[in-house]
Backbone bond lengths (Angstrom), bond angles and torsions (degrees), N, CA, C in turn:
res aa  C-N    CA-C-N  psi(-1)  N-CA   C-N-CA  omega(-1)  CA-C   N-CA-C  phi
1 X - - - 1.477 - - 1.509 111.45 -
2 X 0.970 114.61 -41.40 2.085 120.75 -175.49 1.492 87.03 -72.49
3 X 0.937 167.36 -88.53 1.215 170.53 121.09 1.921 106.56 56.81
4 X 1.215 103.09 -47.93 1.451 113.74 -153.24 1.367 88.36 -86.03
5 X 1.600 114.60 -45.56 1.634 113.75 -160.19 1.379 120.12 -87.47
6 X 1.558 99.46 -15.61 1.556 107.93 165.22 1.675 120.84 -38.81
7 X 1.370 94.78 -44.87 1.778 94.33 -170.91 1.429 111.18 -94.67
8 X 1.306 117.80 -6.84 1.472 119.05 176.90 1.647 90.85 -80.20
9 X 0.819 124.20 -61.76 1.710 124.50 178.38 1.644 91.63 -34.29
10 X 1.211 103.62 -89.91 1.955 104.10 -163.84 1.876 95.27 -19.90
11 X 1.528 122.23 -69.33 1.172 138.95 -153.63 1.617 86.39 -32.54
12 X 1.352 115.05 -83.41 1.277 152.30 -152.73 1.624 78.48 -43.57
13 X 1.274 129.19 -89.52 1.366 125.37 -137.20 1.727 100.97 -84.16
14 X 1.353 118.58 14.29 1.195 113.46 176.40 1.971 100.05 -101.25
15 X 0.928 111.67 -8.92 1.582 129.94 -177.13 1.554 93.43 -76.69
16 X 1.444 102.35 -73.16 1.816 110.21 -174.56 1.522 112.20 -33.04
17 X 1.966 99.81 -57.77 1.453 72.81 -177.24 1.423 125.21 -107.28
18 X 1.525 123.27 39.34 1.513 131.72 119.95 1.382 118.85 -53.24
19 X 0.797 138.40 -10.70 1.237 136.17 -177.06 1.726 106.89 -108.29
20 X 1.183 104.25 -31.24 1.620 98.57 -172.13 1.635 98.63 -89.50
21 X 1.143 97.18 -39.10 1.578 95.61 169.63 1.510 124.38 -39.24
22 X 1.599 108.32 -53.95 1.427 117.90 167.16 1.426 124.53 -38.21
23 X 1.511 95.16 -76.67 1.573 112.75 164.43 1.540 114.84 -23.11
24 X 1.448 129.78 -60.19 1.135 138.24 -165.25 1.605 101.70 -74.10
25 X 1.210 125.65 -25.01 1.678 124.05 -161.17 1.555 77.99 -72.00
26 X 1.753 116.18 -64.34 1.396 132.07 -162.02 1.365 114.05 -15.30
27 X 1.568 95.98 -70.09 1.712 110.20 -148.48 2.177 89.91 -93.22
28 X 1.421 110.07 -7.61 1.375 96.75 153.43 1.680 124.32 -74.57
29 X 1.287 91.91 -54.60 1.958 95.79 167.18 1.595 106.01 -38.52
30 X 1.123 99.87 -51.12 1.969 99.17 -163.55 1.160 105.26 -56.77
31 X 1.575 109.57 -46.46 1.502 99.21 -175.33 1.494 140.18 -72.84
32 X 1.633 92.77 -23.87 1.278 109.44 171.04 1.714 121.90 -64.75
33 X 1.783 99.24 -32.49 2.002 110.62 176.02 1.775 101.83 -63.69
34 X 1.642 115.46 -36.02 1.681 124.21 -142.84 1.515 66.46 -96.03
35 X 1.124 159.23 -98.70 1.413 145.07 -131.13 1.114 114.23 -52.37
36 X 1.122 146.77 -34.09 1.617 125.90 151.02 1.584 130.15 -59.11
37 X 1.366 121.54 -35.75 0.836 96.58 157.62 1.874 136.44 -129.29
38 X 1.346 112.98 25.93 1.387 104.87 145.91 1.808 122.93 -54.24
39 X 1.440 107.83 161.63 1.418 107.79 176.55 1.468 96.88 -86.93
40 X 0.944 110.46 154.56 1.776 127.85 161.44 1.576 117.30 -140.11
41 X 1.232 116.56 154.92 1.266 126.16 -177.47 1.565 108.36 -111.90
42 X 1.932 93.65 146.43 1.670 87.99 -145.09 2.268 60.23 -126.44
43 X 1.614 108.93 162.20 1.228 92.91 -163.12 1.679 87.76 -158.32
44 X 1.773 119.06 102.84 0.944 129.54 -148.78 1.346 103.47 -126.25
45 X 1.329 113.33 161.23 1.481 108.24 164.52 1.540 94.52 96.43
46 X 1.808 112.78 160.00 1.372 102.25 -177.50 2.162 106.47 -92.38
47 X 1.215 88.17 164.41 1.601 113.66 -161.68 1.573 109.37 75.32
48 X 1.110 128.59 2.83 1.398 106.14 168.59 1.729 102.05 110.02
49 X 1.924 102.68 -2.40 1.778 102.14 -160.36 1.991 106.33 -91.60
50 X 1.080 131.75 143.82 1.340 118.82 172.66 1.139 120.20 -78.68
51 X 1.134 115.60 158.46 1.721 119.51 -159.93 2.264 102.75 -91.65
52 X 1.419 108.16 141.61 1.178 120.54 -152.99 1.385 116.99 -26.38
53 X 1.248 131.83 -166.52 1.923 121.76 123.77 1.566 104.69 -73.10
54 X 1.371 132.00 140.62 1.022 100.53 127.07 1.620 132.87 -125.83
55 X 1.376 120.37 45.57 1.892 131.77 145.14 1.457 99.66 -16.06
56 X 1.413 116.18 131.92 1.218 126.49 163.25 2.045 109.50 -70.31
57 X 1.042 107.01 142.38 1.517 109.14 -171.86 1.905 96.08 -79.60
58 X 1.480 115.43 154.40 1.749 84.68 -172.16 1.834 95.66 -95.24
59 X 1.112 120.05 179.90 1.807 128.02 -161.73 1.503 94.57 -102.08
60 X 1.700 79.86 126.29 1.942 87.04 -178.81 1.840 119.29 -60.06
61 X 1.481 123.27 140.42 1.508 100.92 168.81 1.141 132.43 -81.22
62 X 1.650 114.60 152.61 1.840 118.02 -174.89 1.216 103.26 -27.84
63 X 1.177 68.89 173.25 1.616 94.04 -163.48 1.681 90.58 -113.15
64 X 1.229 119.46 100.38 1.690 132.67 163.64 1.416 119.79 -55.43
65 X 1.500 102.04 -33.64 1.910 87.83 -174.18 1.394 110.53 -83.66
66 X 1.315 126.47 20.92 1.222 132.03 -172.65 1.079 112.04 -96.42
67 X 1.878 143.82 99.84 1.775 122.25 -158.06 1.814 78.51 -132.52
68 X 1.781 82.66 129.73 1.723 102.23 -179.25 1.756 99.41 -83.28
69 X 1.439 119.00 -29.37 1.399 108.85 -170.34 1.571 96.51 -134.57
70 X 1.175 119.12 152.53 1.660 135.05 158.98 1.310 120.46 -168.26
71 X 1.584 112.51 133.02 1.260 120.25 -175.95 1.449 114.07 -77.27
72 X 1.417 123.38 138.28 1.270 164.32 155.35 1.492 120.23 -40.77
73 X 1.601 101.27 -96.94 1.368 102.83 172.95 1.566 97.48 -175.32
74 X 1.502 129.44 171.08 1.096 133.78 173.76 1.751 115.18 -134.11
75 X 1.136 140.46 164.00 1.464 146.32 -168.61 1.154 93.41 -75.17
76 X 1.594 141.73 162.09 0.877 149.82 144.86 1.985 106.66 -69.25
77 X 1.018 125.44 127.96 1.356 116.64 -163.35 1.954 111.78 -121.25
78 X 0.989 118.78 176.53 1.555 111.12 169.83 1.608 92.55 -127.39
79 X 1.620 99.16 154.98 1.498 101.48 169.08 1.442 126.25 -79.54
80 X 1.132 104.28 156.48 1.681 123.86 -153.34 1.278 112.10 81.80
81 X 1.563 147.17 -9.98 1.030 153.61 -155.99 1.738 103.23 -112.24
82 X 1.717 101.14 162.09 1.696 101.76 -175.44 1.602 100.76 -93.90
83 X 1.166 135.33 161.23 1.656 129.17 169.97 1.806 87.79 -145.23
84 X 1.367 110.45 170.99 1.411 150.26 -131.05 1.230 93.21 -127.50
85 X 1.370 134.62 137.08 1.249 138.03 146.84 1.599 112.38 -131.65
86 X 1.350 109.27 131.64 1.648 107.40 176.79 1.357 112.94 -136.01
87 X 1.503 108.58 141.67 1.482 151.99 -142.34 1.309 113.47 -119.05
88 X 1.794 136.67 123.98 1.161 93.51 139.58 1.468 124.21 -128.83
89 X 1.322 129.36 157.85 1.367 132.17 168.90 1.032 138.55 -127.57
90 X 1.136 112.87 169.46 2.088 116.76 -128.48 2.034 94.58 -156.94
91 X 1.100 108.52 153.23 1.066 131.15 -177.85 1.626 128.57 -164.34
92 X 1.273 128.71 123.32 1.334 145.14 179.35 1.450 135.56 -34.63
93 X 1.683 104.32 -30.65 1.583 141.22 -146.88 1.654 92.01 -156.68
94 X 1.478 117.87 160.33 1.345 132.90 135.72 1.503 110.37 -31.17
95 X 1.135 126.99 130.69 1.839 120.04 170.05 1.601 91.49 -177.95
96 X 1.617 93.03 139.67 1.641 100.90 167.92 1.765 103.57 -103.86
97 X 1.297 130.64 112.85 1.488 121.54 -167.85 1.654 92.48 -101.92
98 X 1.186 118.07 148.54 1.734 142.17 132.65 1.141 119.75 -49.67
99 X 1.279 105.74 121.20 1.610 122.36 167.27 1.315 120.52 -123.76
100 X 1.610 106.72 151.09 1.199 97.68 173.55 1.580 100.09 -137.87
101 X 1.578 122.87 169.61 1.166 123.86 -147.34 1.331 81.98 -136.06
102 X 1.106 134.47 120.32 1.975 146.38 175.27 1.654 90.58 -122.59
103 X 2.004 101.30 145.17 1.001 110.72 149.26 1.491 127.20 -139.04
104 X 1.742 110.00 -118.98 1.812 88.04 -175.94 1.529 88.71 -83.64
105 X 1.535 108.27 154.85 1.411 127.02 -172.19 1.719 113.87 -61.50
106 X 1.180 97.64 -16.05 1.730 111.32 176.38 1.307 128.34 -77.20
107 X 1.597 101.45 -29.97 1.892 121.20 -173.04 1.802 80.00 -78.71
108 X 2.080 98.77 147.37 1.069 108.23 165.55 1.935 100.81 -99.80
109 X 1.350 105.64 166.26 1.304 109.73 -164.18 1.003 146.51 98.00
110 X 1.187 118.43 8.67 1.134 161.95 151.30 1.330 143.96 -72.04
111 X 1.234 136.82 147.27 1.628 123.52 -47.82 1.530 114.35 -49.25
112 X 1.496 93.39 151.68 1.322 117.42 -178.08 1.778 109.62 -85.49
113 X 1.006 159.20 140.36 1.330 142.53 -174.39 1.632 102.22 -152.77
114 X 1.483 111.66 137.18 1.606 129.44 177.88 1.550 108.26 -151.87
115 X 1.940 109.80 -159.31 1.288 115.26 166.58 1.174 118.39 -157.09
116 X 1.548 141.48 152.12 1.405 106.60 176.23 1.947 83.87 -129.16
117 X 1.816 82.43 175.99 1.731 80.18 144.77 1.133 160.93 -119.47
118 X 1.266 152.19 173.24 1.226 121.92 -152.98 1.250 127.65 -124.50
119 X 1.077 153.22 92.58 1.952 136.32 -164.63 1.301 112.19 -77.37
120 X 1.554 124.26 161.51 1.270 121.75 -160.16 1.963 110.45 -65.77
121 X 0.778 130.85 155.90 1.540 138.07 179.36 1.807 96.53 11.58
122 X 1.547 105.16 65.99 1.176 109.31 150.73 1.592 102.76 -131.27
123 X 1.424 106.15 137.03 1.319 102.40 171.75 1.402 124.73 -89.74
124 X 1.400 157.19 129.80 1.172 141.76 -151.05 2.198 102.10 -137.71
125 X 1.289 92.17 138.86 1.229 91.78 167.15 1.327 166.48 -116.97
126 X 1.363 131.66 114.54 1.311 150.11 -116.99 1.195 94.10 -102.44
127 X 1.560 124.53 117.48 1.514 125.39 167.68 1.348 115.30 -108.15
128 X 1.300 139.06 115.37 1.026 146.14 -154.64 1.806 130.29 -104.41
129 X 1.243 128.77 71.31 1.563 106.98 -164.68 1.118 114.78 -50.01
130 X 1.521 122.75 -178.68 1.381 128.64 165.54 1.716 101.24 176.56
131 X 1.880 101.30 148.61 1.596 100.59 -152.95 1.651 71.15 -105.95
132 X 1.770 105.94 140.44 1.592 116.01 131.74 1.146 135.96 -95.00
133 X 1.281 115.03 116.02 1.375 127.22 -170.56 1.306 117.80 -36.43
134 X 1.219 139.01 159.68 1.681 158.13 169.03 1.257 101.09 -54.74
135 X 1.417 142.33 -58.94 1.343 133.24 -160.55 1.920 91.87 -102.59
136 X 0.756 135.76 42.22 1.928 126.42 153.76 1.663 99.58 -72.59
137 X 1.124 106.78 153.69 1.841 129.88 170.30 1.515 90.34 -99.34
138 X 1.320 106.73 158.74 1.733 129.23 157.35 1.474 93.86 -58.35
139 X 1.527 92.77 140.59 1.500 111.50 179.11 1.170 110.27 156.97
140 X 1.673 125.82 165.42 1.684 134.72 160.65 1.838 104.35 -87.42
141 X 1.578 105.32 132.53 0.975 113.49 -168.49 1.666 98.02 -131.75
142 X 1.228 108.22 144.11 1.605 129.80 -163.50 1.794 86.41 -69.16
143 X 1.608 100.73 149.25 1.843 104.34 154.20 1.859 86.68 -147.10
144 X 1.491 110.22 167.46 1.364 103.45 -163.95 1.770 80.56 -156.19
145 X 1.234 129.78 147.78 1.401 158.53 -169.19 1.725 102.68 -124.21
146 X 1.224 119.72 124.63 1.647 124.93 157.72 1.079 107.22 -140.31
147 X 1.431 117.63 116.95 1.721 127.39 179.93 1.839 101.95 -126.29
148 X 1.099 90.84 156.17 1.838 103.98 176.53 1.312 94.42 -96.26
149 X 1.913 95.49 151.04 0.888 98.37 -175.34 1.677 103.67 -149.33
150 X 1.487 131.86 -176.49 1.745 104.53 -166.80 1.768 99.87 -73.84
151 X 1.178 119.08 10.95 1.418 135.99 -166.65 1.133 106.25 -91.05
152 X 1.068 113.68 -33.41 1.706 121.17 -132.71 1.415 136.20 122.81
153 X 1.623 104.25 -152.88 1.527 95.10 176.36 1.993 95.14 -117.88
154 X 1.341 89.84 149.43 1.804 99.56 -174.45 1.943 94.13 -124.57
155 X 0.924 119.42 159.79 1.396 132.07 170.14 1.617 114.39 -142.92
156 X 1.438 84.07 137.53 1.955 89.92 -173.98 1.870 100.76 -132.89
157 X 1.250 95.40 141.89 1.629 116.31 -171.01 1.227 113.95 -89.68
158 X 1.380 125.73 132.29 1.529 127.66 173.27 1.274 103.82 -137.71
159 X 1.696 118.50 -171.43 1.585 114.79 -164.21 1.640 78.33 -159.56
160 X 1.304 104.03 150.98 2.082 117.14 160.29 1.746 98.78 -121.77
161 X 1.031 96.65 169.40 1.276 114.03 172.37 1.966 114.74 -108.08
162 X 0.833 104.59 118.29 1.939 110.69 174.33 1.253 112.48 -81.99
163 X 1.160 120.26 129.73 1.615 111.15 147.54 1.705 110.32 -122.13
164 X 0.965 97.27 108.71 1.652 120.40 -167.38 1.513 119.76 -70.89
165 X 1.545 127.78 143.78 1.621 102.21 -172.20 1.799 100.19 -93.78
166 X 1.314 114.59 92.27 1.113 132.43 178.14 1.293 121.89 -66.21
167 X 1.618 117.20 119.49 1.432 99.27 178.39 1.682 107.96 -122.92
168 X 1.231 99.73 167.16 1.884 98.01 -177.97 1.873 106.41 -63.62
169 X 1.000 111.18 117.23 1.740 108.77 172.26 1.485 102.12 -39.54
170 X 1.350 102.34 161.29 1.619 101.37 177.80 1.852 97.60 -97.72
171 X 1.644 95.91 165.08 1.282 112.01 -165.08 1.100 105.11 -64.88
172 X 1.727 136.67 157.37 1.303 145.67 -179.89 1.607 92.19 -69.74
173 X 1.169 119.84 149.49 1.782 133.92 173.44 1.156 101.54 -67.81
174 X 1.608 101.22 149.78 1.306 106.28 174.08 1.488 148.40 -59.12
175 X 0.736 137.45 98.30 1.822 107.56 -145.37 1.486 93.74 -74.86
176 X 1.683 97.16 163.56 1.430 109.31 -176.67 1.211 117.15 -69.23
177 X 1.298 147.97 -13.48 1.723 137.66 171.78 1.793 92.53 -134.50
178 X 1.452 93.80 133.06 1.449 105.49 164.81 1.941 123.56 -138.38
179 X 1.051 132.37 111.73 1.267 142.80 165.50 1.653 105.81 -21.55
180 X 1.300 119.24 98.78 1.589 100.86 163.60 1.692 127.81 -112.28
181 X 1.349 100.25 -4.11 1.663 115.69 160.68 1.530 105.17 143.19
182 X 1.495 127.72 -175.82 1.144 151.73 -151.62 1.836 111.67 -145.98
183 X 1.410 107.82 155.76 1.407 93.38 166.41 1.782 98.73 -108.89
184 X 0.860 116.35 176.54 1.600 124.68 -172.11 1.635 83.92 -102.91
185 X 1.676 93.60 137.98 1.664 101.57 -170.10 1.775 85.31 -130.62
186 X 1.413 83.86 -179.76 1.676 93.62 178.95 1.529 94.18 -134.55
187 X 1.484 107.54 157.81 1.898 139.78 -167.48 1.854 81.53 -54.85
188 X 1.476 104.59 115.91 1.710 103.19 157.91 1.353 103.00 113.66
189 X 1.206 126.05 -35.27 1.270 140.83 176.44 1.604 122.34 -94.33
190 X 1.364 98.41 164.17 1.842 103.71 178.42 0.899 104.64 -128.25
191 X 1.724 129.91 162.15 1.394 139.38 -148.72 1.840 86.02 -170.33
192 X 1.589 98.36 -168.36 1.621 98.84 -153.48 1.826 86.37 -142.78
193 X 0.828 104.41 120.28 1.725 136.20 155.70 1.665 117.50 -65.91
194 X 1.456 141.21 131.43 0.986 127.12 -158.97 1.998 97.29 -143.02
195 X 1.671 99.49 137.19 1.619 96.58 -159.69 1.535 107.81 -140.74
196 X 1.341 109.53 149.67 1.968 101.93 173.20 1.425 94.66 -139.94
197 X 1.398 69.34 126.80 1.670 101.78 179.72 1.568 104.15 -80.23
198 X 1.237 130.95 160.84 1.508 125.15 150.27 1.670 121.61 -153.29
199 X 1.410 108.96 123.79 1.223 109.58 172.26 1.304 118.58 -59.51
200 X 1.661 119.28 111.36 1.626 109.96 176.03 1.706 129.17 -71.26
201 X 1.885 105.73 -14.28 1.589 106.45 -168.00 1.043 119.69 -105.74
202 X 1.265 160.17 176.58 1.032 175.85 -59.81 1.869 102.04 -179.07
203 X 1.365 110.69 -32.86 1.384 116.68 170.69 0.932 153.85 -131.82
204 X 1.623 162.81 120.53 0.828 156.91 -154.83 1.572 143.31 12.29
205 X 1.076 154.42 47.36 1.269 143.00 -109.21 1.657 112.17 -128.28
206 X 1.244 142.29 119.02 1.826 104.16 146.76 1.161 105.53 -106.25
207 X 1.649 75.88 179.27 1.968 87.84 -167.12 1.248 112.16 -152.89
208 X 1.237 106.59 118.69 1.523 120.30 168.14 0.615 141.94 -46.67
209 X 1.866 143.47 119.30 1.551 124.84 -174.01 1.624 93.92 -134.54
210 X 1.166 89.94 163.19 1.533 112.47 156.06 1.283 137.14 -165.04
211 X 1.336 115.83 144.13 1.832 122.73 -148.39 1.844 93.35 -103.09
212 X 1.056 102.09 128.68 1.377 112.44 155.58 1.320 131.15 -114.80
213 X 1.523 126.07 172.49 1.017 129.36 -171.81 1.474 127.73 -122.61
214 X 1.700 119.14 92.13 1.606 104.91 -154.65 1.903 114.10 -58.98
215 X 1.009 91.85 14.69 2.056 96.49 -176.05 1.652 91.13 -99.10
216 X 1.628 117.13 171.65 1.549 111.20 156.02 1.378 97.16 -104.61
217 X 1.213 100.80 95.20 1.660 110.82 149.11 1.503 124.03 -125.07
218 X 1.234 98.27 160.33 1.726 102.55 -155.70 1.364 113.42 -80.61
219 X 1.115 113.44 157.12 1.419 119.52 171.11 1.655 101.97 90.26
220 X 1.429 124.08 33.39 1.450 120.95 178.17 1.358 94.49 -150.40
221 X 1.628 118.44 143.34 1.626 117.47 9.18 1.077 132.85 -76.90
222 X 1.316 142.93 140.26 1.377 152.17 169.63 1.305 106.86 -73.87
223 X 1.498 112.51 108.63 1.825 117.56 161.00 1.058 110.15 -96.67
224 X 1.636 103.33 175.46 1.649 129.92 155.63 1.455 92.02 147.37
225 X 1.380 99.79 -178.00 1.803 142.78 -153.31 1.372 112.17 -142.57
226 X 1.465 98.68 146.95 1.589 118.29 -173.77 1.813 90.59 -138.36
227 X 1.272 110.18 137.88 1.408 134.25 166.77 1.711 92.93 -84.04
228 X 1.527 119.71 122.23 1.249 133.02 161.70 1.420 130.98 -114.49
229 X 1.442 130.53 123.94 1.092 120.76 -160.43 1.599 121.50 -93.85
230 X 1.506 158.64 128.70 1.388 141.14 -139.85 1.271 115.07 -36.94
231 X 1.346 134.92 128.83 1.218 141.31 -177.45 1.765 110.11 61.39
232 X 0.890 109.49 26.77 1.627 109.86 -165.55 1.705 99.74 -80.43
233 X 1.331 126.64 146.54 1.770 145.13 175.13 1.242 97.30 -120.23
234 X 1.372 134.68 131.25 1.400 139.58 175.34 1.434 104.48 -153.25
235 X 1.071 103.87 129.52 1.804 113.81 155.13 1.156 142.55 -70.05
236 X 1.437 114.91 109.43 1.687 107.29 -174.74 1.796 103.43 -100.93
237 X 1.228 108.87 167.91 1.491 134.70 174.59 1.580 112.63 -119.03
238 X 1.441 109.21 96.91 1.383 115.05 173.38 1.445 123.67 -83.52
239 X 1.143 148.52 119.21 1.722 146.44 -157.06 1.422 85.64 -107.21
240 X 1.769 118.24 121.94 1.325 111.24 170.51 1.747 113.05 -126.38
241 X 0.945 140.11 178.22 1.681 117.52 -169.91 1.599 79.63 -146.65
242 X 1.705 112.85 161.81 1.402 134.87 -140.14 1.817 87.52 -154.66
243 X 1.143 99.82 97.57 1.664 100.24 162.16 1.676 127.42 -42.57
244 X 1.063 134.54 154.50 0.916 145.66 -175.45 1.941 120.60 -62.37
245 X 1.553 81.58 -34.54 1.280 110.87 -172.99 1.884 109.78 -83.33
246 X 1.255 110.85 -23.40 1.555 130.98 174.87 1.957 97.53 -41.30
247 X 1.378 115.06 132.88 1.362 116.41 156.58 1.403 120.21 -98.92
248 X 1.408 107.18 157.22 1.438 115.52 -161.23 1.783 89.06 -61.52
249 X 1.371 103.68 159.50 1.055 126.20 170.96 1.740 124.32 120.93
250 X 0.965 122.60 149.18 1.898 129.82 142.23 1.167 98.35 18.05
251 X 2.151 149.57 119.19 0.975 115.04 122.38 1.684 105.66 -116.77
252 X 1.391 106.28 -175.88 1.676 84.21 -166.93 1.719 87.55 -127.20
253 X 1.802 115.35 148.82 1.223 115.10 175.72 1.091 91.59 -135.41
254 X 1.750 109.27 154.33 1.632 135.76 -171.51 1.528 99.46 -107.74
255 X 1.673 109.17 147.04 1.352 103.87 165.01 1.871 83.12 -140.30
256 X 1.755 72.50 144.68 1.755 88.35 178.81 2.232 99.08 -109.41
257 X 1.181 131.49 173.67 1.027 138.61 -170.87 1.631 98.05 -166.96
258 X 1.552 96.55 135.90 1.789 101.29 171.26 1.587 91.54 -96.75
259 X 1.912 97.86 163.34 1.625 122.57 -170.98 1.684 99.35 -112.81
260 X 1.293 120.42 -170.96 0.850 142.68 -134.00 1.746 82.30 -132.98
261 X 1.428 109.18 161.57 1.544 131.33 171.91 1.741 100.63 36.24
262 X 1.265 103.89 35.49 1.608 96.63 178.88 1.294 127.13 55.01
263 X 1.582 108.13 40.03 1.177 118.10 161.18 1.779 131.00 -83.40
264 X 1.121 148.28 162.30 1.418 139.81 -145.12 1.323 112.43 -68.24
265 X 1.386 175.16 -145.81 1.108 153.96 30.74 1.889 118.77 49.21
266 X 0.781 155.42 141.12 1.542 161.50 -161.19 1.437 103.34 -159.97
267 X 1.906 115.48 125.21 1.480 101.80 -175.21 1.987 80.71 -149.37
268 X 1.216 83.42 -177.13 1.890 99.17 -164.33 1.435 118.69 174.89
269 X 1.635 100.41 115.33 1.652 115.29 -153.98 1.685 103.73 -78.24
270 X 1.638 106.50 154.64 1.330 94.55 -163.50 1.963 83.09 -142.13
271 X 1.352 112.71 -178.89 1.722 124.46 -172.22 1.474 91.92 -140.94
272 X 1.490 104.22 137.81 1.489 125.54 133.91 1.464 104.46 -125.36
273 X 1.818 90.20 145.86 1.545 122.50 175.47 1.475 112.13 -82.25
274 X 1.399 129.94 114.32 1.218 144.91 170.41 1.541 116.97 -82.53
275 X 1.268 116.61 107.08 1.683 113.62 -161.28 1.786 83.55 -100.39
């Protein structure tokens, strides 16, 4: 019997430690996979404390509701006259800022330039003259503000009002031939055409015209001449006759006229009524 159990013993405890052996490879493998990637705390620096961040924090942005300049209001002004513009400006800090006063690019006098000073978030107000010139028209006209500021430079927009010494343009010249009407004639008969001539120069002139007839009917073209005196407008009376054969209606006749200093020919379409 001692004999028999001897080797069941060996068996037995040669199993166990196959088995513990296993076990032990296990939780070595494991630990060796889990140590890369569990977190661990690594704890540097003296007392045990970790050393700061130091990431730059990022920089807050301006501050927008903050306005160093804004326009007010300005006079309504007339031209040739001075008008008013008012401003106000403001600053963060103590600061004396530069300004300058721009307007429409046409007015002479321009830019206007000063400085004031400034106390912290007080706004203070800047009244500004400025001349509008003699020749401005009625209209809204730009004014523009640029002051320094611990920023920089900021610009603020304003407008005046003009009242301009406006006059009516003068009338376009007369032109040299103008249509002023017809009498309504009847087929067989003649009737009278009515015309203004006008001297365009400075001197003495005549001038030739002649009336045609866009139909072929006889007895056209109609000439002749008027003696005109510088700048002279005169009315002529043309007598024109209407064949028998003419149908009622609309016809239309041209008159041409020579100019003065050798300028082109001048012509201007005219109607008689055919009853």
């Amino acid at each position: 019997m001692p004999s028999a159990e001897v080797p069941m013993r060996r068996r037995v405890l040669i199993a166990m430690a196959l088995i513990g052996a296993y076990v032990v490879a296990a939780l070595v493998g494991c630990s060796k996979h889990d140590l890369g990637v569990d977190p661990h705390v690594q704890i540097k620096g003296v007392g045990g404390f970790a050393k700061p961040d130091t990431t730059p924090k990022p920089t807050p942005p301006p501050d927008t509701t903050f306005i160093p300049a804004e326009f007010v209001s300005a006079d309504s002004t007339e031209a040739g006259a001075t008008g008013v513009s008012r401003w106000l400006v403001r600053s963060k800090k103590p600061f004396t800022t530069a300004w300058t006063l721009s307007g429409d690019p046409s007015w002479p006098g321009f830019p206007i330039q000063g400085t004031v000073r400034l106390t912290p978030n007080k706004a203070v107000s800047l009244s500004i003259p400025f001349p509008v010139p003699s020749f401005a028209t009625s209209g809204i006209y730009p004014l523009q503000l640029q002051v320094t500021s611990s920023n920089g430079l900021y610009t603020a927009f304003g407008q005046v009002r003009v009242f301009g010494n406006d006059s009516t343009p003068p009338p376009p010249p007369e032109p040299p031939v103008t249509f002023l009407g017809a009498d309504s004639i009847q087929a067989g008969t003649s009737g009278n055409t009515f015309w203004r001539l006008t001297n365009e120069s400075s001197h003495a002139f005549t001038m030739d015209w002649t009336l045609s007839a866009t139909s072929a009917w006889p007895g056209y073209p109609i000439q002749g001449s008027v003696s005109l005196a510088p700048n002279e407008s005169r009315q002529i009376t043309v007598a024109v006759a209407v064949p028998d054969t003419a149908t009622a209606g609309p016809r239309r006749l041209e008159m041409q006229v020579t100019r003065p200093d050798s300028l082109p020919p001048a012509s201007a379409s005219g109607w008689i009524l055919i009853q």
